[in-house]
N, C-alpha and C positions, 0 to 999 in steps of 0.2 A: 702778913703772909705766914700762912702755920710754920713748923719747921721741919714737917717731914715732906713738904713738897718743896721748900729752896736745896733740900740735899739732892743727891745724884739718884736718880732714881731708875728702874729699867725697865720694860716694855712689860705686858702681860704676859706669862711666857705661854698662855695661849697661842700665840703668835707664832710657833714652834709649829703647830698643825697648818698656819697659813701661806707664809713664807714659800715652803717648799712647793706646794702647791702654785703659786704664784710663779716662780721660778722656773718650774716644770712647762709653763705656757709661756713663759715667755721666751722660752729657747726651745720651743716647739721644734722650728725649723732645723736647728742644729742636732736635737734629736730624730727627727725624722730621716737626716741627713746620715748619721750613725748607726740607722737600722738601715737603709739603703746597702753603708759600703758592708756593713756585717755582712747580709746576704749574699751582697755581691763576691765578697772575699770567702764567705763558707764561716767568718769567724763569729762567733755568737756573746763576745767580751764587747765587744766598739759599745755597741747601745747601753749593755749593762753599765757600763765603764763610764759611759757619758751620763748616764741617768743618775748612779752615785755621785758624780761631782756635783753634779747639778742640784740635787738636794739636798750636798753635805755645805754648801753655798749658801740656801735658804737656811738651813740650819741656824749656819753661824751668826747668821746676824743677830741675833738676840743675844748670843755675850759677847759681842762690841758695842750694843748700841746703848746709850745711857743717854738721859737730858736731867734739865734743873731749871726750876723757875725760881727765881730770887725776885727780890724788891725791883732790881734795875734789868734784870737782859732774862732771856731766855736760851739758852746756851743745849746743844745736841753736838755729839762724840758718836763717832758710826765709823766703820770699815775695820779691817782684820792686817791687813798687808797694806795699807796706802791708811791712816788714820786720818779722820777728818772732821773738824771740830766747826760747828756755826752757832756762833751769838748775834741775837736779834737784840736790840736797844726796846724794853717796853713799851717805851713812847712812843716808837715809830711802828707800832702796828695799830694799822687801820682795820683791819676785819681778820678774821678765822672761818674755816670753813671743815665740815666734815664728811667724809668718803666711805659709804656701807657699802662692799660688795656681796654679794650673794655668799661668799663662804665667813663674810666678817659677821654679817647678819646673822649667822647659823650659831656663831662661837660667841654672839656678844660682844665682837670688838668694832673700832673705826679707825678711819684713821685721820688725824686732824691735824689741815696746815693751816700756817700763819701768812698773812700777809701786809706786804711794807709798802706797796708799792714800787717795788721794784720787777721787773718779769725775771721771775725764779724757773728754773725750771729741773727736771732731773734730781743732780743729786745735789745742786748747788739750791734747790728750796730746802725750806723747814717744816716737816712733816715727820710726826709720829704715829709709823705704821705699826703695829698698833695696838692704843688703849681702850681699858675697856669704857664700855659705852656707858655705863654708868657714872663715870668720872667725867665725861663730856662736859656736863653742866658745869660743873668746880674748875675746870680747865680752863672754859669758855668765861666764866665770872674773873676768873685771876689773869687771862690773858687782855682782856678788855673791861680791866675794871677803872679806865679813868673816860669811859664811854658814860652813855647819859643813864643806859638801865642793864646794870649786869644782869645776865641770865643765870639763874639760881635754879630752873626747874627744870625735871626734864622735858614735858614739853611745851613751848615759849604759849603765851599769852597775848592777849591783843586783837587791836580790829584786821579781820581778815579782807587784804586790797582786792587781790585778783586770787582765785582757783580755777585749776584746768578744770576744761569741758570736753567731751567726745568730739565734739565740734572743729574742733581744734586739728584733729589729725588730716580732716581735707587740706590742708595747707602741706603733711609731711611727704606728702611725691614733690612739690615742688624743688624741693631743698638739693635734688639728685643724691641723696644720702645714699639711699638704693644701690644705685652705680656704684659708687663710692667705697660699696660693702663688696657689692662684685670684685670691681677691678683690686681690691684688695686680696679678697680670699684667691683670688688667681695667680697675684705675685706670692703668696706666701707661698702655695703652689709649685712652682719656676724653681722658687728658693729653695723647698726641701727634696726637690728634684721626681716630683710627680707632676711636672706639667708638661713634660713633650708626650707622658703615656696619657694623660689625660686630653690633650688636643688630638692625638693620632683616635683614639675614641669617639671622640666627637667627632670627628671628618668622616673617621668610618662611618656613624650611625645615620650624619648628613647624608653623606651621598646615598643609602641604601634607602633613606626616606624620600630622596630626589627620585630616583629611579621608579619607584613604588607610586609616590604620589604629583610626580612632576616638580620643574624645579620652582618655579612661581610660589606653589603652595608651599614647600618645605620652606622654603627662605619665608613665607609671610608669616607660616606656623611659628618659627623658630624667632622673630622679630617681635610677635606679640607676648612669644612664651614668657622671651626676655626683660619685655618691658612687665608685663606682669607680674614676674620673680624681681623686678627694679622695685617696685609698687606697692609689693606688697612687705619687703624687706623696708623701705623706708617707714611704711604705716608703723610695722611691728615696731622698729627701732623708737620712733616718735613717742609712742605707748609707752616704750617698757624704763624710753630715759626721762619724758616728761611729765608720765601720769602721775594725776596725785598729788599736783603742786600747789603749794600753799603760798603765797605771799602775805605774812603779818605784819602787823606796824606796833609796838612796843612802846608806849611812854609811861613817866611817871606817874604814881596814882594818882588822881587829882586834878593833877593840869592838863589841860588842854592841848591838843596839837603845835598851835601857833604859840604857844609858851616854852616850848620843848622838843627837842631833836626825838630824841629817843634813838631805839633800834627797829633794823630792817631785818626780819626772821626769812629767808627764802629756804623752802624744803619740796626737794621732785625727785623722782624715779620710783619703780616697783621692783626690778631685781635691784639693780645699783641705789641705793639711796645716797641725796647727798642733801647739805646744809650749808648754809651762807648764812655767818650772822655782818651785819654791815651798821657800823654808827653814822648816822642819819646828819652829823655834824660835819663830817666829810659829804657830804651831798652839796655836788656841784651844778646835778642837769642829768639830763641823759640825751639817748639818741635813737630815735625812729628811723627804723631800719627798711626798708619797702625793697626788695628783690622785683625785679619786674613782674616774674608768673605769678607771685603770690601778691602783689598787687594789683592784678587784675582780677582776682577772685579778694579784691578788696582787704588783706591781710597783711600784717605787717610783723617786726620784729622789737623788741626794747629789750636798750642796755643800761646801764648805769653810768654815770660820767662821775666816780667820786676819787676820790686822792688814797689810794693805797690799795685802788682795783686796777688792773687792766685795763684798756680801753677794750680791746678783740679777744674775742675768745670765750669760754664756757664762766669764765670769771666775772665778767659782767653784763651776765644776761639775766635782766629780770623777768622777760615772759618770751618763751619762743613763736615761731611763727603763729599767729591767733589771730581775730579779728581787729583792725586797724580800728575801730570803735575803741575795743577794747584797751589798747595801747595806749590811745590816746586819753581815756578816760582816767585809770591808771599815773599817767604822767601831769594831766591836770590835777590829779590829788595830791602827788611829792611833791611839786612845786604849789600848790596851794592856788594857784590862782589861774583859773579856766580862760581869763580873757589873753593870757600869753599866746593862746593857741589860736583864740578866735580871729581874729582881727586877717584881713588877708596879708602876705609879705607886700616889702614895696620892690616893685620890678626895677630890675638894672637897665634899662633901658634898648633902644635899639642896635649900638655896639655892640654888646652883648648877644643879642638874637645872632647878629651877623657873625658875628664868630660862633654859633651853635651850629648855624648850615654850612659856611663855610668847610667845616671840618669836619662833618656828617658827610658831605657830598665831596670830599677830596678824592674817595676811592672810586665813587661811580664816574666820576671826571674821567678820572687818569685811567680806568677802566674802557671808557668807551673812544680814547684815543687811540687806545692798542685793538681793540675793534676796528675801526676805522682805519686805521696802516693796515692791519693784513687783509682789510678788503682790496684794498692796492693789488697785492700778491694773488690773493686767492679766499672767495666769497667765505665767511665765516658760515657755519651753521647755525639755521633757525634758534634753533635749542640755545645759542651761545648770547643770543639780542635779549629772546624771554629770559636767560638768566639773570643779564644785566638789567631788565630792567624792572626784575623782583625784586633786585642788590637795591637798587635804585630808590622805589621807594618805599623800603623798607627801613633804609636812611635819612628819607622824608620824615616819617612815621618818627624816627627817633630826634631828627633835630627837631620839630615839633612840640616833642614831648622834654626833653632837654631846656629848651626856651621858655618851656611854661614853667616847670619846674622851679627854674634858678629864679633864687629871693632873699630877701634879708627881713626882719624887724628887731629893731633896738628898743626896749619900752618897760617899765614897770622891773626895771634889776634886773632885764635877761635877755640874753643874744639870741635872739634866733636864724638860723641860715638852714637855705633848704639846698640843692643840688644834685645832679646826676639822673640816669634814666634807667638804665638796666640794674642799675642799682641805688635808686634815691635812698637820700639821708637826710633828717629833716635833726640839725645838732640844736639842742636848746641850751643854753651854758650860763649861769647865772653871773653876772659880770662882776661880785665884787670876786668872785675866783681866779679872773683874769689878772695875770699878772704883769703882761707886755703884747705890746703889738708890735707888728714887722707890714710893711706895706711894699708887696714883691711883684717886680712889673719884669716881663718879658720883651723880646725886642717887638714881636706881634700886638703884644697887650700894647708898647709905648704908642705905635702905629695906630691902634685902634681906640685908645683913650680910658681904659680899664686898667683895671689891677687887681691883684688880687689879697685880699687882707687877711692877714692870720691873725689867728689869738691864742696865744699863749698860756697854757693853767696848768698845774703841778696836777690834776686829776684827768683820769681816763685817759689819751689816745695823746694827751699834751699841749697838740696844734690845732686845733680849729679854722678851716677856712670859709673864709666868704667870696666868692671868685666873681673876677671881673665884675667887681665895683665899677661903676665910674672916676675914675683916677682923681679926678676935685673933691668928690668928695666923700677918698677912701679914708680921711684922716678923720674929716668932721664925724664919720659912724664908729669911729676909735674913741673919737671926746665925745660921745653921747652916749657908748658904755658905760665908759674911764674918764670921769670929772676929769681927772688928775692929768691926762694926755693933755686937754688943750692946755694948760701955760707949759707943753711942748715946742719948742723951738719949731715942730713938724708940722704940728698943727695949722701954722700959719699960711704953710706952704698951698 
């Protein structure tokens, strides 16, 4: 390690132009809030007053914030009034990633955090906002230089797995990102004290276009307006965070795939850019993600299952919503071996089915009980049978879908278990990752003869389930992972 990067060293002071900027948006609300009372009091200081702090804040950060990379930790010093110092252990980072916002892009910097596997978040992660992007590479090479291929360059090398396609954004209405974006910009709204003038607005313009154009059309106008501005904010979003993504695979010169981990290069966005470098050594499985709507337009989601990522969240996603072909193609390649995927699961049997309906159909049951009492009283309306018995089988449709779903295969080094309906997850976990098993039976499950089996792994999400096994033989699919389970005392059971 050179010696001018183990000393204390300090941010770009580029960063200076960023910061404040940064800071400005993120107390949006509180200044918004400032110019409010100003107005309202006649006093023209509140906003000023509040805008000064606010940037003399971003300011300051860059002469409190220092870090140092040495032989053994990586160590960051930050805050002005509350000091606050974090050391990371070398060894225990599994990946770094880096963060281009539209105004870091402008100035040449990024910002780049580490991770241990632990969920960091705020100000308890390790992130240096920010250096510049030319150092990236030397950063990235010394933060993960007992990985299989430091990255030396600036831009990474290797066979390219997956790139986005246009194709891909059919999938970004499903996500309700859209909405998401709405009901958002509406609370911020509320919050900086423009949303009762902003809904007294709206009601006015509603009623004046009811009266004008009748209320039927207004309310349809205004339901399609909505979902279109849902639709079309999700597309945009989908575009400007996902476009442009690159997934590369990095090994050493020479050898072959199957001789060597190597690195995983992930790179997406068009305003925000960002970057995931991931060693390939940590690579445990991942997880096919299938959301109902967008598995019905055949499309799915992948994540990574590795030891020092996340299991949820933007940290371990390797391809967002895209064609389930694709996904799966994809995941046949990190695991190397297609016939993991082929082979059908084996089904849990008819206990299992029974408990999908059972609990699919418990509402429209207890539903059409309370129907049936108040016919006692007094005739329910039409309207009230046809709803029940959309509920009804709508519930069908789902325990159906649910019972085909649920599956397991043990085979060839790697768990597979599928599960769930409105949102399948198909977890593929490579078993020498597993580190224990738990076999966890409910008073229903004892009743029914099922159980449900966990798997235990220091990567991604931790737990892995297999639900309602057949209880005989939840242990025997633990010792067909895990040699080592059956001369298990449990085993035998």
């Amino acid at each position: 390690m050179s010696r001018h990067v183990s000393e204390w060293q300090r941010l770009s002071p580029r960063m200076l132009a960023v910061h404040p900027v940064h800071e400005v948006v993120r107390q949006l609300p509180v200044l918004v809030g400032s110019l409010v009372l100003g107005s309202a009091t006649g006093n023209g200081a509140w906003p000023l007053a509040a805008l000064g702090v606010t940037v003399g804040v971003g300011l300051s950060r860059w002469f409190f914030t220092t870090y140092r990379i040495d032989d053994e930790n990586v160590a960051l010093r930050t805050g002005m009034l509350r000091r606050r110092s974090i050391s990371v252990p070398r060894n225990r980072i599994r990946s770094v990633q880096t963060d281009s916002r539209l105004l870091h892009r402008v100035l040449g910097l990024t910002v780049l955090k580490v991770g241990t596997g632990h969920e960091s978040r705020g100000r308890s992660a390790f992130a240096l906002d920010a250096v510049p992007a030319a150092q990236v590479p030397r950063l990235r090479a010394a933060l993960l230089a007992e990985s299989a291929v430091p990255e030396t360059t600036d831009r990474p090398t290797g066979r390219v797995l997956a790139a986005w396609h246009p194709s891909w954004l059919w999938y970004a209405p499903l996500s309700f990102s859209g909405l998401l974006m709405i009901g958002a910009a509406v609370g911020v709204a509320y919050q900086s004290g423009l949303g009762v003038t902003i809904q007294q607005r709206v009601a006015q313009a509603g009623t004046e276009a009811a009266h004008r154009t009748g209320v039927v059309v207004a309310v349809s106008v205004g339901v399609f307006g909505f979902l279109a501005l849902s639709v079309l904010l999700a597309v945009l979003w989908s575009w400007l965070t996902y476009g442009n993504l690159v997934l590369r695979r990095q090994t050493e010169r020479g050898l072959p795939e199957r001789l060597c981990h190597g690195v995983l290069h992930l790179r997406y966005g068009l305003v925000r850019v960002r970057e995931f470098t991931f060693d390939m050594r940590r690579f445990r499985g991942a997880t096919l993600r299938e959301p109902l709507l967008v598995r019905a337009l055949r499309g799915a989601r992948l994540d990574a299952v590795m030891t020092g990522v996340h299991g949820e969240g933007e940290s371990s996603v390797l391809l967002p919503p895209c064609p389930a072909r694709t996904c799966r193609t994809l995941l046949a390649d990190l695991i190397d071996d297609m016939a993991v995927l082929k082979p059908p699961l084996r089904s849990h049997g008819a206990a299992a089915t029974r408990r999908r309906w059972t609990r699919a159909l418990a509402v429209p049951a207890v539903s059409a009980g309370v129907l049936a009492s108040a016919n006692l009283v007094a005739a329910p309306p039409v309207w009230a049978w046809a709803g029940w018995a959309a509920v009804t089988a709508a519930c069908a449709l789902l325990a159906v879908d649910r019972a085909r779903s649920l599956g397991h295969r043990v085979g060839d080094g790697w768990l597979v278990a599928r599960a769930g309906s409105l949102e399948r997850r198909l977890d593929c976990i490579a078993c020498a990752g597993i580190i224990g098993w738990t076999v966890r039976q409910s008073l229903l499950q004892r009743r029914a003869g099922v159980a449900t089996l966990i798997a235990a792994t220091a990567a991604g999400r931790k737990r892995y389930h297999v639900i309602d096994v057949p209880a005989d033989l939840a242990w025997s699919v633990a010792a067909a992972a895990s040699p080592w389970v059956a001369d298990s005392v449990w085993a035998g059971r």
